[in-house]
C-alpha positions in Angstrom: -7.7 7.8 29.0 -4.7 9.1 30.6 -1.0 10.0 29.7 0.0 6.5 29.9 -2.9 5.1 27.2 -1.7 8.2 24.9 1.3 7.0 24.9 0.9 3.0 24.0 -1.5 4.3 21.3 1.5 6.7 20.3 3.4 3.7 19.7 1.1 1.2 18.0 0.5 3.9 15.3 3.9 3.7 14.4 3.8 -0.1 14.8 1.2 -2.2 15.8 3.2 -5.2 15.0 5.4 -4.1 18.5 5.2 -7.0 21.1 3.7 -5.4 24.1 6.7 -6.4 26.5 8.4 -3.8 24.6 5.5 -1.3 24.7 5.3 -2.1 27.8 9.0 -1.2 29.2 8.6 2.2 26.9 5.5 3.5 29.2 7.0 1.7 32.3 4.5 -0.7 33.0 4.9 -4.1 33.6 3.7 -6.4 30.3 0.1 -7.9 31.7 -1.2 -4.2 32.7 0.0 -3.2 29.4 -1.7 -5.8 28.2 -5.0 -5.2 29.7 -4.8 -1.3 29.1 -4.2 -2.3 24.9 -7.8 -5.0 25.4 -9.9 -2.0 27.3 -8.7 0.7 24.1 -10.2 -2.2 21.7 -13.3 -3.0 24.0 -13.8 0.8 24.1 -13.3 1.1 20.4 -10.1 3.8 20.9 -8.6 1.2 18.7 -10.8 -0.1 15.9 -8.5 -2.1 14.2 -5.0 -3.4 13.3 -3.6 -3.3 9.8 -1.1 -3.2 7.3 -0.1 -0.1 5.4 0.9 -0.8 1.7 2.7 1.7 -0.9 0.1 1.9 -3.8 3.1 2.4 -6.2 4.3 -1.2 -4.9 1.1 -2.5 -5.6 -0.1 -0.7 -9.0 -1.6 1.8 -7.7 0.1 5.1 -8.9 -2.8 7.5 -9.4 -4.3 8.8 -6.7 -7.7 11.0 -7.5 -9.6 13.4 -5.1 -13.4 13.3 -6.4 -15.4 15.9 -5.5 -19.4 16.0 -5.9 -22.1 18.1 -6.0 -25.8 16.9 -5.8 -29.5 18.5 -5.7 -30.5 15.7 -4.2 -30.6 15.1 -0.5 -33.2 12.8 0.5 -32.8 9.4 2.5 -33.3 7.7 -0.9 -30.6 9.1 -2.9 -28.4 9.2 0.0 -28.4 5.4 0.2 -27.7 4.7 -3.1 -24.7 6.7 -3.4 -23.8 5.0 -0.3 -24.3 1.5 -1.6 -22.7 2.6 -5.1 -19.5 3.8 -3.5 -19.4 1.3 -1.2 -19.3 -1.6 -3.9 -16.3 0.4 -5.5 -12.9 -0.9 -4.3 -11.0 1.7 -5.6 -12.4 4.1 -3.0 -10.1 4.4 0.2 -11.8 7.6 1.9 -15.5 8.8 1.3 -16.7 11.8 3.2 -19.9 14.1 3.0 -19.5 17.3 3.2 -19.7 20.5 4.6 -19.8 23.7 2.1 -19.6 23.5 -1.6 -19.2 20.9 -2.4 -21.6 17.3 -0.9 -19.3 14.1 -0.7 -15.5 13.7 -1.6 -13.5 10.5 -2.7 -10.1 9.5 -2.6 -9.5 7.1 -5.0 -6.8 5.0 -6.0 -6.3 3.6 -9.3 -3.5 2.6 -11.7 -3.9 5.0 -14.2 -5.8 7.5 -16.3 -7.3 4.8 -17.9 -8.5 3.1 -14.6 -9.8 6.6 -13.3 -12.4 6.9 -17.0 -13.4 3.4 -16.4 -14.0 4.2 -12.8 -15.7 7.4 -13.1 -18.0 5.0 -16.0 -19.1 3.0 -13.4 -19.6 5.6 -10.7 -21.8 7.9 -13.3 -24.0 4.9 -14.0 -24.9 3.9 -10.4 -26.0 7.6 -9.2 -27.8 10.4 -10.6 -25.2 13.3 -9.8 -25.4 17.1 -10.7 -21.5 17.3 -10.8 -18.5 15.3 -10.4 -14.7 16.6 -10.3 -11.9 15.1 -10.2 -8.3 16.7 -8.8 -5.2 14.3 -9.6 -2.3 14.4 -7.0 1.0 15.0 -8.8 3.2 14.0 -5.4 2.7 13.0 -2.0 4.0 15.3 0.6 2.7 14.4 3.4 0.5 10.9 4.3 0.1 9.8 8.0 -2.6 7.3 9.6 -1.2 8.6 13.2 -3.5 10.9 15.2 -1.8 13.7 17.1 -2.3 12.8 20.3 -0.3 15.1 22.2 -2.1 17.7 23.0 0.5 20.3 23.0 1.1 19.3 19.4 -2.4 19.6 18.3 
């Protein structure tokens, strides 16, 4: 990747909806080798997909909740069946494992407290966990999908 690719990924995070003649006359290229650049950074998987960002508020989706949890469990079996429980949970927008303290976090989104008990019901039932937190987020100060890709930035 080079300065050019940096920058047409630059812009599609801000707006994948662009049309690439535009893109195109922003990182002086002409629109077919801007074009081709955009297909090679999905072939390579640079870009893994194009989507739509929606405000949870708009959609009734005010609560978000940061789940932490802790396990003694860490065998292959176990593993996939958190895996597969979580998974099959919609209200789960990020799901990581783990280094430290704690084993796995969630982000979850949900519409309320209520959503969040009968949530946390479901996710209790599906896997044997030691402990499970949960941190509510009170405001949003920051909330980006764009990488920094500058690397004088970074």
């Amino acid at each position: 990747m080079d300065q050019t690719d940096l920058k047409i990924l630059s812009l599609l995070q801000k707006d994948a909806t662009r049309p690439v003649a535009e893109i195109a006359e922003q990182v002086n290229l002409s629109v077919t080798p801007c074009w081709r650049r955009i297909q090679k950074l999905k072939e390579d998987g640079v870009i893994e997909r194009t989507a739509v960002l929606l405000d949870p508020q708009a959609v009734g989706l005010g609560l978000t909740v940061f789940v932490t949890i802790k396990t003694s469990q860490h065998n292959v079996k176990w593993t996939q069946n958190l895996i597969g429980a979580v998974m099959a949970l919609p209200n789960v927008v990020e799901f990581h494992r783990m280094a430290g303290d704690l084993d796995y976090l969630l982000k979850v989104v949900v519409e309320d407290m209520q959503a969040y008990d009968r949530f946390y019901r479901r996710l209790i039932e599906a896997v044997d966990l030691l402990d499970v937190s949960a941190s509510f987020s009170m405001e949003v100060i920051k909330s980006t999908t764009e990488l920094p890709l500058d690397p004088g930035q970074r």
